[in-house]
Structure formats: C-alpha cells, structure tokens
Backbone as JSON Lines, residues from 0, in Angstrom:
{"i":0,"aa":"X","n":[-17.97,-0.92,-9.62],"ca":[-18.14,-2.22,-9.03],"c":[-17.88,-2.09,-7.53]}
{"i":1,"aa":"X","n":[-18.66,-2.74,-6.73],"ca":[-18.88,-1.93,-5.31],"c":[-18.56,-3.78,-4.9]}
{"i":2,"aa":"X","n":[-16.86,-3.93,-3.83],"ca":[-16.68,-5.15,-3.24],"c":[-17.44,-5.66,-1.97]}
{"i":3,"aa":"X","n":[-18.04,-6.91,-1.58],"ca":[-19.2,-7.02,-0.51],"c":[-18.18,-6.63,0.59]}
{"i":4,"aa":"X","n":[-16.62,-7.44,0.76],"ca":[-16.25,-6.8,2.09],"c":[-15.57,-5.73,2.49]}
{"i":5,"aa":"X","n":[-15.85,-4.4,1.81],"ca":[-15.78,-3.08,1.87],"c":[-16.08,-2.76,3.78]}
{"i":6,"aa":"X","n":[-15.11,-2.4,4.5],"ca":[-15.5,-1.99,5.71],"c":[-16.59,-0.35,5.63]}
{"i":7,"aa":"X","n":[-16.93,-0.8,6.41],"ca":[-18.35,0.75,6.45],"c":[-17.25,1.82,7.22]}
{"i":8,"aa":"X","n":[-16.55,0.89,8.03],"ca":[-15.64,2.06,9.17],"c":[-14.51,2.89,8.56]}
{"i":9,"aa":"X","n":[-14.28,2.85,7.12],"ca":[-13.19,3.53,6.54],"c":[-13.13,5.0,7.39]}
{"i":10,"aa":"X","n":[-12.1,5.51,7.63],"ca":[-12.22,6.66,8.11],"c":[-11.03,7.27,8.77]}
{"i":11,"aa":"X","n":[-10.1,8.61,8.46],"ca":[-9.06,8.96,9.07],"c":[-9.29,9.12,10.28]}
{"i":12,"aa":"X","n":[-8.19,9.13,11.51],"ca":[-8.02,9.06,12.69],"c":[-7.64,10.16,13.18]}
{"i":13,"aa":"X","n":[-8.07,10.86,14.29],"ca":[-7.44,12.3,14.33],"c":[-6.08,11.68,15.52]}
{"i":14,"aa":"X","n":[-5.08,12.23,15.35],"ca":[-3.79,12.36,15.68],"c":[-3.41,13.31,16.59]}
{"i":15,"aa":"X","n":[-3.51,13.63,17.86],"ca":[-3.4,14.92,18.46],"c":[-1.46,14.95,18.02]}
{"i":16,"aa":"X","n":[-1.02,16.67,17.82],"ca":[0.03,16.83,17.85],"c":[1.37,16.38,18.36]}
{"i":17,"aa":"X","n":[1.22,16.29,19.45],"ca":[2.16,15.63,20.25],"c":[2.18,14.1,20.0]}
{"i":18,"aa":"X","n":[1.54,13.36,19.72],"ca":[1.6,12.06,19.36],"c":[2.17,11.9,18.1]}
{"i":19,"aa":"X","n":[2.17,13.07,17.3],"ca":[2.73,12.37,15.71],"c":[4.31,11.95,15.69]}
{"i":20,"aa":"X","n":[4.81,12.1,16.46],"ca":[6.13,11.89,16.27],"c":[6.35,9.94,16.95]}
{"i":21,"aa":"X","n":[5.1,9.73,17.27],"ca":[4.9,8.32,17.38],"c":[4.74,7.4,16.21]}
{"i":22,"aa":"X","n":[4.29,8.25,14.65],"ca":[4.4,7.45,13.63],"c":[3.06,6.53,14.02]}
{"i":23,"aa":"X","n":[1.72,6.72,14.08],"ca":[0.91,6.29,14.9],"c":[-0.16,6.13,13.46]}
{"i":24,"aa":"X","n":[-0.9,5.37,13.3],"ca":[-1.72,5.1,11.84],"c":[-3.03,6.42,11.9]}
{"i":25,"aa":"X","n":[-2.99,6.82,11.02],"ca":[-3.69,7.91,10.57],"c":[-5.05,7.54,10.14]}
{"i":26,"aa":"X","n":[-5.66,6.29,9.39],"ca":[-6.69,5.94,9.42],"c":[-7.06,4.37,9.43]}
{"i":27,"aa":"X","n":[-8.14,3.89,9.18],"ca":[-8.47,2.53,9.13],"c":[-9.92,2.27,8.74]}
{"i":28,"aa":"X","n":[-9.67,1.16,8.35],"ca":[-8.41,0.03,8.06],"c":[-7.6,0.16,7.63]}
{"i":29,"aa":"X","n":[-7.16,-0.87,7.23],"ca":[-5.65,-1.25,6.43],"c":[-5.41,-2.14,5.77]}
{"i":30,"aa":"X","n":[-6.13,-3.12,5.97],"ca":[-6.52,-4.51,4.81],"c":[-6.94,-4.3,3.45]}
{"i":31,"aa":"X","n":[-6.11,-4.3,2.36],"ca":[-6.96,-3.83,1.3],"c":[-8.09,-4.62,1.18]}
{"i":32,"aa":"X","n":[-8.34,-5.58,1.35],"ca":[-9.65,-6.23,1.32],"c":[-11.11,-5.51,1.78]}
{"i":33,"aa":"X","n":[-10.63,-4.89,3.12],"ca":[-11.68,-3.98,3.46],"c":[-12.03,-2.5,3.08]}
{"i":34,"aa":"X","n":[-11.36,-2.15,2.15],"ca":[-11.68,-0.92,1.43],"c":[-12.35,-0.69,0.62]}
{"i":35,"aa":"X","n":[-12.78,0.2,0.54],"ca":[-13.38,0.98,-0.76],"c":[-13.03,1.33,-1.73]}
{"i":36,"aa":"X","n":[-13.09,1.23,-2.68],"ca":[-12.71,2.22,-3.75],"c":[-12.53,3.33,-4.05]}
{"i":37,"aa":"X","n":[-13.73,4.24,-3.31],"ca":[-13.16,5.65,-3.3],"c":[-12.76,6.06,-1.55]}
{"i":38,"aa":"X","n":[-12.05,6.93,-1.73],"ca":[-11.08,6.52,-0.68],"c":[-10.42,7.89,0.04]}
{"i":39,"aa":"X","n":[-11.4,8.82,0.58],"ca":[-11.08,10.04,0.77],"c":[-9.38,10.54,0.92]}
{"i":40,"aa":"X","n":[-8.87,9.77,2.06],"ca":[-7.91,10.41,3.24],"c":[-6.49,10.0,1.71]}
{"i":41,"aa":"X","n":[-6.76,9.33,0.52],"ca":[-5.55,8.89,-0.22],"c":[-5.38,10.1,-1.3]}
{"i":42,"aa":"X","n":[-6.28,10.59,-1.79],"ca":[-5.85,11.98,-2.19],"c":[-4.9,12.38,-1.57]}
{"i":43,"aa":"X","n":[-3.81,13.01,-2.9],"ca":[-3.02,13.07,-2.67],"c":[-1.96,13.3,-1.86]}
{"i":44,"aa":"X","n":[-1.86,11.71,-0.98],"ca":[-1.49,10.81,-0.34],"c":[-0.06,10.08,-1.29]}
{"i":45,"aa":"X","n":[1.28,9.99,-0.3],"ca":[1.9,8.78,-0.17],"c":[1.16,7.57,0.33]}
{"i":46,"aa":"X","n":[1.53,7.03,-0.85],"ca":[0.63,5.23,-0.08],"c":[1.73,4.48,0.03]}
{"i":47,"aa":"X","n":[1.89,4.01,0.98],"ca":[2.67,2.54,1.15],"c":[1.72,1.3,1.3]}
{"i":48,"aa":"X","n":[2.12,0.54,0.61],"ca":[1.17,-0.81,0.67],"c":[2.54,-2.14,0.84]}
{"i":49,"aa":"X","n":[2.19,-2.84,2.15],"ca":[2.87,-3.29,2.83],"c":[2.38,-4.74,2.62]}
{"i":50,"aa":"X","n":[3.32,-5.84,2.27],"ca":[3.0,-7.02,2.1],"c":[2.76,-7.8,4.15]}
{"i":51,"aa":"X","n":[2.37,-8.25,4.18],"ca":[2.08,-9.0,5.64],"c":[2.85,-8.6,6.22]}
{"i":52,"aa":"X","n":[3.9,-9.51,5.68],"ca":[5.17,-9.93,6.62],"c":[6.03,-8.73,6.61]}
{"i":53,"aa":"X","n":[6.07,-7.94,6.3],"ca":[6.88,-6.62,6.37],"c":[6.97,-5.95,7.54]}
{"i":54,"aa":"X","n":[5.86,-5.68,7.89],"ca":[5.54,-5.13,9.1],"c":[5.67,-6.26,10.6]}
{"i":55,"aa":"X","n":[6.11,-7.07,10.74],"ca":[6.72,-8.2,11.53],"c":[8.29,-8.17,11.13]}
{"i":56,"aa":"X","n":[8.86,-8.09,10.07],"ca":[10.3,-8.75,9.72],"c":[10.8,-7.08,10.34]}
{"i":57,"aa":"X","n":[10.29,-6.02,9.69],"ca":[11.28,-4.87,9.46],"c":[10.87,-3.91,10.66]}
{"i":58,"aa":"X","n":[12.15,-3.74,11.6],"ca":[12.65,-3.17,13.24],"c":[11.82,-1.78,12.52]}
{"i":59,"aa":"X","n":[11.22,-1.48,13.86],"ca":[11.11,0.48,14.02],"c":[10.05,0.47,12.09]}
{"i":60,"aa":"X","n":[9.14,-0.11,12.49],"ca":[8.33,-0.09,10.46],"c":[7.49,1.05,10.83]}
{"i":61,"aa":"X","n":[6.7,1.35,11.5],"ca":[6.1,2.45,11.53],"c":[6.96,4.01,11.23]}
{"i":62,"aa":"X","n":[8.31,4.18,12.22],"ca":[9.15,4.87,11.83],"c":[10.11,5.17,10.4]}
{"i":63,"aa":"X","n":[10.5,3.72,9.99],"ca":[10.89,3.4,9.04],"c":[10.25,3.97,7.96]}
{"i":64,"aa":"X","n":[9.23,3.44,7.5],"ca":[8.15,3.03,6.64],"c":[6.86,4.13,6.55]}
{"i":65,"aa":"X","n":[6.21,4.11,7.13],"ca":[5.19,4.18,7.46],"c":[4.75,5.97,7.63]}
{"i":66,"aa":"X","n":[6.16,6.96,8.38],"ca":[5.93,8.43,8.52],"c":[5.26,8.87,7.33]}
{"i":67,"aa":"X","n":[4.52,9.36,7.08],"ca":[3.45,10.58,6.39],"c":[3.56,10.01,5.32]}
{"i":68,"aa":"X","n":[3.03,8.68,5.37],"ca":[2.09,7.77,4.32],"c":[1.11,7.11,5.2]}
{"i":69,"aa":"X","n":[0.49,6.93,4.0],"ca":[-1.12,6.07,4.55],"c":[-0.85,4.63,3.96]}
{"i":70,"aa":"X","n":[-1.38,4.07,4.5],"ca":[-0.5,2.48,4.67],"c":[-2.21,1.15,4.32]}
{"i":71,"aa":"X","n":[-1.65,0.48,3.23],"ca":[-2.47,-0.66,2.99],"c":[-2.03,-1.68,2.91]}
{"i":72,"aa":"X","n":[-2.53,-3.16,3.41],"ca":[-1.76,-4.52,3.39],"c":[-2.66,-5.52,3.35]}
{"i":73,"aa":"X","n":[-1.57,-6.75,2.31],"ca":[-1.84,-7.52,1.8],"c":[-0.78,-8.19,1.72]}
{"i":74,"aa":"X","n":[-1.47,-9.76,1.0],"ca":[-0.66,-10.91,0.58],"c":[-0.71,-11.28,-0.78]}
{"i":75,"aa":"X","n":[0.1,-10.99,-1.2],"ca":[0.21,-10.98,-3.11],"c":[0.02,-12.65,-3.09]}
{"i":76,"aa":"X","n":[0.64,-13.59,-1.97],"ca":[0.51,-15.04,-2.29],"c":[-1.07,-15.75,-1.75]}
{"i":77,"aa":"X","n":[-0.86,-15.31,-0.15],"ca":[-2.4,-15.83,0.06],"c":[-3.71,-15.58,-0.41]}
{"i":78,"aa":"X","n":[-3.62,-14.16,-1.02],"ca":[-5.12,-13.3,-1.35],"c":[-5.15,-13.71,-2.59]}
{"i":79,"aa":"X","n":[-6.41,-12.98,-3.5],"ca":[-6.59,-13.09,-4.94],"c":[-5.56,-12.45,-5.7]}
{"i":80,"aa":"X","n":[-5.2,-12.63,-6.11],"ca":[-4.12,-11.33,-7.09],"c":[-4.97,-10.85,-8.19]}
{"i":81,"aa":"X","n":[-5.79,-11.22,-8.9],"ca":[-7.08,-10.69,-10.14],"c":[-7.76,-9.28,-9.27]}
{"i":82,"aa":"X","n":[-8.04,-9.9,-8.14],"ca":[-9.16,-8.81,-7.21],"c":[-8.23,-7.8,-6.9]}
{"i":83,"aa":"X","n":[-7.2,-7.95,-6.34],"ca":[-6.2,-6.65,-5.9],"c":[-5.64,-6.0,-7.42]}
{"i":84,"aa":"X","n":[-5.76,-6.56,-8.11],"ca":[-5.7,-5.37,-9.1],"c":[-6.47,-4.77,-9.73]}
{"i":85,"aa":"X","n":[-8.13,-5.59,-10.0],"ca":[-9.21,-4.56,-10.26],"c":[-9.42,-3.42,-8.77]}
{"i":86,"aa":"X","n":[-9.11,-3.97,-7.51],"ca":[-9.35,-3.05,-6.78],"c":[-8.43,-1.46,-6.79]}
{"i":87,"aa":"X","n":[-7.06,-2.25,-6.89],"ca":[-6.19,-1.06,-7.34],"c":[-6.45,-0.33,-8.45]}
{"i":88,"aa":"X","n":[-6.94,-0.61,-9.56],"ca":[-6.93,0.49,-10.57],"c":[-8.25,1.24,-10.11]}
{"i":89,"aa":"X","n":[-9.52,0.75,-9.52],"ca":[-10.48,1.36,-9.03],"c":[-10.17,2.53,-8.05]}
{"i":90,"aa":"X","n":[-8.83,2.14,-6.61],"ca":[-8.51,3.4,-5.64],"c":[-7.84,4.18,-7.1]}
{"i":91,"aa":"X","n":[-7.14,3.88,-7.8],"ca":[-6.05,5.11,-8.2],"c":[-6.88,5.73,-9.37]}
{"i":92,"aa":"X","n":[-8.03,5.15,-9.62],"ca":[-8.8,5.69,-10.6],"c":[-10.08,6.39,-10.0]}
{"i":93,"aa":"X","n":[-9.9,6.46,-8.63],"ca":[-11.06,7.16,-8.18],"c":[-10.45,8.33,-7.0]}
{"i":94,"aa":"X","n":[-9.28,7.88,-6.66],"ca":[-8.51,9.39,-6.16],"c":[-7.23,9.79,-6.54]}
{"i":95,"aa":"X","n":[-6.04,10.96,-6.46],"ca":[-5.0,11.46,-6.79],"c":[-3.87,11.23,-5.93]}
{"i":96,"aa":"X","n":[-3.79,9.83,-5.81],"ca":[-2.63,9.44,-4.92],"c":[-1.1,9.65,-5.93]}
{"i":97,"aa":"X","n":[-0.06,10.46,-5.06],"ca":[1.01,10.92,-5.13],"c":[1.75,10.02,-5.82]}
{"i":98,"aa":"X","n":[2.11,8.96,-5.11],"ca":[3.16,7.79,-5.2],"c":[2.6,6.62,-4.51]}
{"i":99,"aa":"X","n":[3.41,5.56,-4.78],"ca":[3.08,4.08,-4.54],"c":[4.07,3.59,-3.87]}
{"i":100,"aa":"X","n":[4.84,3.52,-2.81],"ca":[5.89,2.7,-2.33],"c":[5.62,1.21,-1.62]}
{"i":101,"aa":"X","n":[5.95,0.44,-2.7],"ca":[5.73,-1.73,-2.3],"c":[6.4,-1.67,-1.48]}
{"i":102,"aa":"X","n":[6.24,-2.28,-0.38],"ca":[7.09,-2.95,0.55],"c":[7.18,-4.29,0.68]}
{"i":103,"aa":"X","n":[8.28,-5.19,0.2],"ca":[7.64,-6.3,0.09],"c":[8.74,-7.07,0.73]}
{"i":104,"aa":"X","n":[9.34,-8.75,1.23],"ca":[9.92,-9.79,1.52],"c":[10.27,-9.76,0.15]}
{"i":105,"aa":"X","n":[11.85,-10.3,0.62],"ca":[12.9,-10.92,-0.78],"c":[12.17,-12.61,-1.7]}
{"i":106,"aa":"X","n":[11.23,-13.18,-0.62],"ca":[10.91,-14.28,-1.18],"c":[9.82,-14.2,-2.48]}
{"i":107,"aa":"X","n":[9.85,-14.79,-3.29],"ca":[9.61,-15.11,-4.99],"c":[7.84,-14.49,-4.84]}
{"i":108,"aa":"X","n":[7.34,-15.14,-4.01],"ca":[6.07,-14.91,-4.24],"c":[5.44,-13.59,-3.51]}
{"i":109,"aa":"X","n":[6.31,-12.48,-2.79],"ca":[6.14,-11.5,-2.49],"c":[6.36,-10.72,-3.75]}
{"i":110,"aa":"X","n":[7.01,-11.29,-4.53],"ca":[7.2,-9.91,-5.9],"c":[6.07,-9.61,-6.73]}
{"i":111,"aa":"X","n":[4.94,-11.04,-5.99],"ca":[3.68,-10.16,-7.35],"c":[2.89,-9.12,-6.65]}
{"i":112,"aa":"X","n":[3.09,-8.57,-5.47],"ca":[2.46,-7.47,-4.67],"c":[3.31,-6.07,-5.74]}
{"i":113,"aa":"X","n":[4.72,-6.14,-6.26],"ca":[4.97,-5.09,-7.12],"c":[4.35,-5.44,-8.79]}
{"i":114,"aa":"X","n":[4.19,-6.57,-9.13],"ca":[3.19,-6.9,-10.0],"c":[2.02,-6.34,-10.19]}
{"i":115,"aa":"X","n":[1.55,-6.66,-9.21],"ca":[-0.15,-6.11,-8.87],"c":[-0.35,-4.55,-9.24]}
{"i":116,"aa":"X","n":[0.42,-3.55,-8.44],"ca":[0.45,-2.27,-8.4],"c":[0.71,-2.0,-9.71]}
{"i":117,"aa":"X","n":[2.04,-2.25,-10.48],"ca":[2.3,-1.9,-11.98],"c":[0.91,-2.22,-12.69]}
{"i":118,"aa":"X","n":[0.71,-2.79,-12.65],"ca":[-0.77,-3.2,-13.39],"c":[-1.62,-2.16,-13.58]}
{"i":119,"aa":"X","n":[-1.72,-2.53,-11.78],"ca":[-3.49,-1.46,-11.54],"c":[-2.83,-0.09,-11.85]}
{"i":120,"aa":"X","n":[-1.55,0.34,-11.64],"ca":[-1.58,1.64,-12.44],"c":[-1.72,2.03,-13.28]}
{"i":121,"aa":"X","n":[-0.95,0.97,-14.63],"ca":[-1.18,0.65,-15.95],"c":[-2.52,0.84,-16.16]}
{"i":122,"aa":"X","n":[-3.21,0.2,-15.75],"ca":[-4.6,0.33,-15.73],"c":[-5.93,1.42,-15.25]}
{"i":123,"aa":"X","n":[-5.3,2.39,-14.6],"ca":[-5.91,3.36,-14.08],"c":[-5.72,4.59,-14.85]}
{"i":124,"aa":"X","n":[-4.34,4.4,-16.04],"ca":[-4.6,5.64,-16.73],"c":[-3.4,6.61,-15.98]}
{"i":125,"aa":"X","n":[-2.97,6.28,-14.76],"ca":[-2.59,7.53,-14.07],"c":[-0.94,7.72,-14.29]}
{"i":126,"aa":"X","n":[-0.49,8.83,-13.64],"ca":[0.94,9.05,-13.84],"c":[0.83,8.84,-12.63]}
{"i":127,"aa":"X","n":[1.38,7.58,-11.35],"ca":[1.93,7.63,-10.43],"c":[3.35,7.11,-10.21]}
{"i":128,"aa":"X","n":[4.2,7.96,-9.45],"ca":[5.42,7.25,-9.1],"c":[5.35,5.59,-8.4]}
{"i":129,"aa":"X","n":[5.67,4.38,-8.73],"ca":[6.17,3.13,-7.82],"c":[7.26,3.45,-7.55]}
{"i":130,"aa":"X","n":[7.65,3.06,-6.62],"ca":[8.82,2.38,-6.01],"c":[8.41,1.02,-5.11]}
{"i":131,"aa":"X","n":[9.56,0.26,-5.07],"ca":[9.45,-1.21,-4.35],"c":[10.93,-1.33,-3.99]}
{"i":132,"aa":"X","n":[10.34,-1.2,-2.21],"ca":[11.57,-1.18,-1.07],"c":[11.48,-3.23,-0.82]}
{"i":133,"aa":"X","n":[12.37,-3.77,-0.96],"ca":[12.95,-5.26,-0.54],"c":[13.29,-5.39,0.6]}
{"i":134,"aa":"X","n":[12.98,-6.18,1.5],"ca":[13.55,-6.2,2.56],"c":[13.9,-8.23,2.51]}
{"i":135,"aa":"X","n":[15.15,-8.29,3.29],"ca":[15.45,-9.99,3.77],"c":[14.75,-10.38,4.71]}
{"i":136,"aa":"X","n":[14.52,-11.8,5.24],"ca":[14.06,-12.02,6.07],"c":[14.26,-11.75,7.7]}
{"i":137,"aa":"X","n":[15.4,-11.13,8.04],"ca":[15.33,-10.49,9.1],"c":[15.1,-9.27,8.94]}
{"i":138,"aa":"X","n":[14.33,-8.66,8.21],"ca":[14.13,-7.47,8.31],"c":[14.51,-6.21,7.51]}
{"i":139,"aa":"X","n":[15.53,-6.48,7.22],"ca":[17.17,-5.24,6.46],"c":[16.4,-5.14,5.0]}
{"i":140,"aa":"X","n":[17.09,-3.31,4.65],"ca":[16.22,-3.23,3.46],"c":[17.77,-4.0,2.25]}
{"i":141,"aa":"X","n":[17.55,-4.43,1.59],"ca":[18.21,-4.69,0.38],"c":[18.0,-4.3,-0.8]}
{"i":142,"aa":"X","n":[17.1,-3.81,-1.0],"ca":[17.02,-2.7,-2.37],"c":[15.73,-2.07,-2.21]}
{"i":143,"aa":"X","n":[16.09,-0.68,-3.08],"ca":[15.44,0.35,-3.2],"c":[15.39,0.54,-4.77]}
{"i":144,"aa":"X","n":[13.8,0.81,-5.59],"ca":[14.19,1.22,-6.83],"c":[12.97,1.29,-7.22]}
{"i":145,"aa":"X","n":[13.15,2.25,-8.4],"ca":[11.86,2.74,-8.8],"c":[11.37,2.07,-9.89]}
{"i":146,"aa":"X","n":[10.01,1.3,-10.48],"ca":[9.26,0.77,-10.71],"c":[8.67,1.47,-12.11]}
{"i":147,"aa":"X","n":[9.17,1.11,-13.31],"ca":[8.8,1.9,-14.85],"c":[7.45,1.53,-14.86]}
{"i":148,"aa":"X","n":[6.52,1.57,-15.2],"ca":[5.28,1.44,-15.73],"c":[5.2,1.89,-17.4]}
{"i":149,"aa":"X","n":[5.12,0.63,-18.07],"ca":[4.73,0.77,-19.59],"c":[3.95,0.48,-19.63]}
{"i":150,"aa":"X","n":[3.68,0.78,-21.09],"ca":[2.04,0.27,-21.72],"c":[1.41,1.37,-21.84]}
C-alpha cells in the first residue's frame, strides 16, 4: 500500500566528520507522514520516534536523544493513530530496524505514540527491542523502560 504523502526527497544526509559530534540529522525527513515504507538508511538502524513536543520540552535533544539514531515524529493525539500503525508495521516489515526508542510527554494522550509502535511491531512479525523514554513537561526524563510486546 503506497501513502499519497510519501515525500519523493527521502534520503540520508552526508555528515562530514568533524561535524558529527554536533549530533546533526542524518537524513530527511522526519515526519512520519512523509515517508515511505521502505526505507533504506533504517536498516539496521536505532530509530527513535519522537512525539512533537519532545523535541521543544527536552534541553540538549539532539545530544540527548537523538546520537546514532535516525529519528521520526509525530503526534499520537493530533495525527491518525489507525494510519501510523499500518504505516509502522509496513517500515518494520519492509526493513531490519534494531530497536525502537518512544520518546514521548508524561501527558495521557502522548502514551498512544508507545501504543502505536507495540502494535505495528506486533504486527510486523518482527523481534524488535521498544523502549519508551517519559519525559515531564519541562523537559526531565522520568522514566525509562522497556516495552514487552505480546501476541
């Protein structure tokens, strides 16, 4: 199933050496909305998939967060939640991504972004590690923990 707003520009970024220690985005986009399904640069890839507001609330996120993972974002409340999880089982069912780390806000309706992922993994068949990092609204992480997938 091929989504209409799939960006054409998917594509890793070359990084000269000396810049990596800037924690500097490796490819783009970053909207899961604008992706593809198959998805070269996520082979086996750390993915972090970052709810909105994460990347605004939480100091130094590129550093934090973000070092030698490839990074996708969304809104578990504003977006579709049906579509982000047929899209998710489509990336993890069409490349060999490592692990899954949620990044999400302590507030109620950020928790279906770790919803979503359990799913589409559930659903993809695959053995990937979740984890889902919490952060408060100023920013601070408040929990760390890893994410069972049954079924």
């Amino acid at each position: 199933m091929k989504f209409e707003s799939e960006c054409p520009s998917c594509s890793s970024l070359e990084v000269p050496a000396r810049e990596q220690e800037d924690y500097r985005l490796s490819h783009w986009p970053i909207q899961i909305k604008l992706m593809g399904s198959v998805i070269p640069f996520l082979n086996d890839a750390d993915l972090l998939v970052a709810a909105d507001c994460t990347g605004f609330a939480a100091q130094n996120f590129h550093k934090n967060f973000l070092k030698d993972k490839k990074v996708l974002i969304g809104c578990p409340k504003l977006d579709d939640a049906t579509y982000y999880v047929d899209k998710f089982t489509e990336i993890f069912g069409n490349t060999t991504v490592k692990s899954v780390q949620c990044l999400r806000m302590v507030v109620p309706c950020c928790g279906g972004m770790t919803m979503i992922l359990r799913e589409a993994i559930k659903r993809s068949g695959k053995n990937i590690l979740l984890t889902e990092t919490t952060l408060d609204v100023k920013g601070d992480v408040l929990s760390e923990k890893e994410i069972e997938i049954t079924g």
